[in-house]
C-alpha distance (Angstrom), angle and dihedral (degrees) to the residues before:
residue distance angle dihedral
X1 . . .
X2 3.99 . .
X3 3.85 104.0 .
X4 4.45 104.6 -163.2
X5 4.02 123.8 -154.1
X6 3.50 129.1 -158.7
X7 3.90 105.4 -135.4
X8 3.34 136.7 -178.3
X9 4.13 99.5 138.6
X10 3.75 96.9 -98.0
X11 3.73 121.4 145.7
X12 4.09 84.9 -111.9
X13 3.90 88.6 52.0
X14 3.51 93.8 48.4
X15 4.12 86.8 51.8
X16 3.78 88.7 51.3
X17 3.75 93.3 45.3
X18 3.96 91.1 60.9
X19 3.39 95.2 44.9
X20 3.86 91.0 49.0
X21 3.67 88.3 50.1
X22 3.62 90.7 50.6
X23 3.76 97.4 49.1
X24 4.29 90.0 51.7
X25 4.11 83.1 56.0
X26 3.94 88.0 63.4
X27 3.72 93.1 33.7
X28 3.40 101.8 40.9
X29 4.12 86.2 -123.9
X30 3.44 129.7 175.6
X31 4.56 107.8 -140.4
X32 3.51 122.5 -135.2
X33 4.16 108.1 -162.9
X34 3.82 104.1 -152.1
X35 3.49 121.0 -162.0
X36 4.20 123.9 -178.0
X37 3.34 121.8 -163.8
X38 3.70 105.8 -154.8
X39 4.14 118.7 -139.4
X40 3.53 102.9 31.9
X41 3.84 137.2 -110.6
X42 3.51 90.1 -21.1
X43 3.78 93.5 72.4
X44 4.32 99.7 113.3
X45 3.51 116.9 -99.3
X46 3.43 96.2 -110.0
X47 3.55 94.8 64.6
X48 3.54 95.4 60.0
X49 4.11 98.2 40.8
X50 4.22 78.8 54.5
X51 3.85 98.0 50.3
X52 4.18 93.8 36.0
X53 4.24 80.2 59.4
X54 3.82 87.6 39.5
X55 4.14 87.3 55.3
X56 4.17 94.2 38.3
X57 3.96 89.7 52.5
X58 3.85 85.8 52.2
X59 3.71 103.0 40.7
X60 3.79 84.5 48.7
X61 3.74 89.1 58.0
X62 3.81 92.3 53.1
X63 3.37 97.2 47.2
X64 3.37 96.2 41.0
X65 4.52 77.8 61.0
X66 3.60 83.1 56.8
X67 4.00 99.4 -110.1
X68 3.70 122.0 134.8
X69 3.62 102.7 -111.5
X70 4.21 135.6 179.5
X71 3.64 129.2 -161.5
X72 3.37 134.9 -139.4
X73 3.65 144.4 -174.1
X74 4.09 113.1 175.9
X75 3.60 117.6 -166.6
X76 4.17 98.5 172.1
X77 4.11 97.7 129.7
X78 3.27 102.9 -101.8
X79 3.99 129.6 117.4
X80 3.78 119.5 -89.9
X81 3.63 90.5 -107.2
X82 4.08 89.5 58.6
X83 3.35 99.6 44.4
X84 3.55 101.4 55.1
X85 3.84 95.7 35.6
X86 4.23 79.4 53.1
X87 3.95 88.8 53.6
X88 3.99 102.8 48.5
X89 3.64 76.0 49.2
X90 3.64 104.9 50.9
X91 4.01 91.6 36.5
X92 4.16 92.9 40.2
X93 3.67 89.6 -118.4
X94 4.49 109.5 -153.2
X95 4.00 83.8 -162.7
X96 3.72 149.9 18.6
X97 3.48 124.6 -157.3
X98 3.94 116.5 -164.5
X99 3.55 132.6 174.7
X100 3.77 115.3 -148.5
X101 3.98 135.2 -156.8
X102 3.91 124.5 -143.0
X103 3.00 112.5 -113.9
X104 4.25 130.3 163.6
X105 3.47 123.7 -105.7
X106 3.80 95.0 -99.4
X107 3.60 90.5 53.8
X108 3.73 93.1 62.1
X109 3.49 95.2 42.0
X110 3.93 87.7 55.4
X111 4.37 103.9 29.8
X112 3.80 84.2 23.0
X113 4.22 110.0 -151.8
X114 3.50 121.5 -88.3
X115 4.18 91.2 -158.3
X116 3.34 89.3 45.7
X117 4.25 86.5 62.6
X118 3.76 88.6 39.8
X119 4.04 84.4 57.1
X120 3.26 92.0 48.9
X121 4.40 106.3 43.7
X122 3.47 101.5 14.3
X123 4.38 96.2 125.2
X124 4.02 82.6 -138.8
X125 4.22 149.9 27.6
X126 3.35 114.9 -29.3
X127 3.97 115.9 -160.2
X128 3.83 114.5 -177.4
X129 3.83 126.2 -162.9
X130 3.67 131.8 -152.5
């Protein structure tokens, strides 16, 4: 079983990282931390030395658990919500774990909601944490 998290070192991405790491105890899961970096290879350098130590501090965690675990970062273009929709895809994800912000209505209207796409496309489970 490939259990996927959307991180990008936010409190609610740390909350679905635990859980994720304790669902791949029961199910004998292997974790794959997926980080997108959204607008491309422009993004500044220092952005992406910051999230690679983000995603080393949190693959060290799960590994430290014991569970097999990959990381991540994409940096294709895309949104957030494509990019990780893409990867469960590409790497025939079993389950998704998301954590999700509240936001009002206008908000997503105007930012729009990147687990609310993953909801939507993802080709498998979704589980969002709060």
């Amino acid at each position: 079983m490939k259990i996927m998290v959307a991180f990008d070192g936010s409190n609610v991405s740390r909350e679905a990282l635990k859980l994720a790491m304790q669902y791949a105890g029961v199910f004998q899961a292997a974790v794959h931390l997926v980080l997108s970096m959204v607008g491309g290879p422009e993004v500044p350098r220092e952005d992406f030395v910051n999230n690679e130590k983000e995603l080393d501090l949190a693959k060290a965690q799960v590994q430290a658990a014991g569970i097999p675990c990959q990381s991540h970062m994409l940096v294709r273009g895309l949104s957030a919500g494509e990019d990780l929709v893409q990867y469960a895809v590409e790497h025939q994800i079993d389950l998704l774990v998301i954590g999700v912000y509240r936001r009002s209505a206008v908000g997503k209207l105007v930012f729009g909601s990147t687990a609310q796409y993953v909801v939507l496309n993802a080709p498998c489970p979704v589980l969002s944490v709060r």
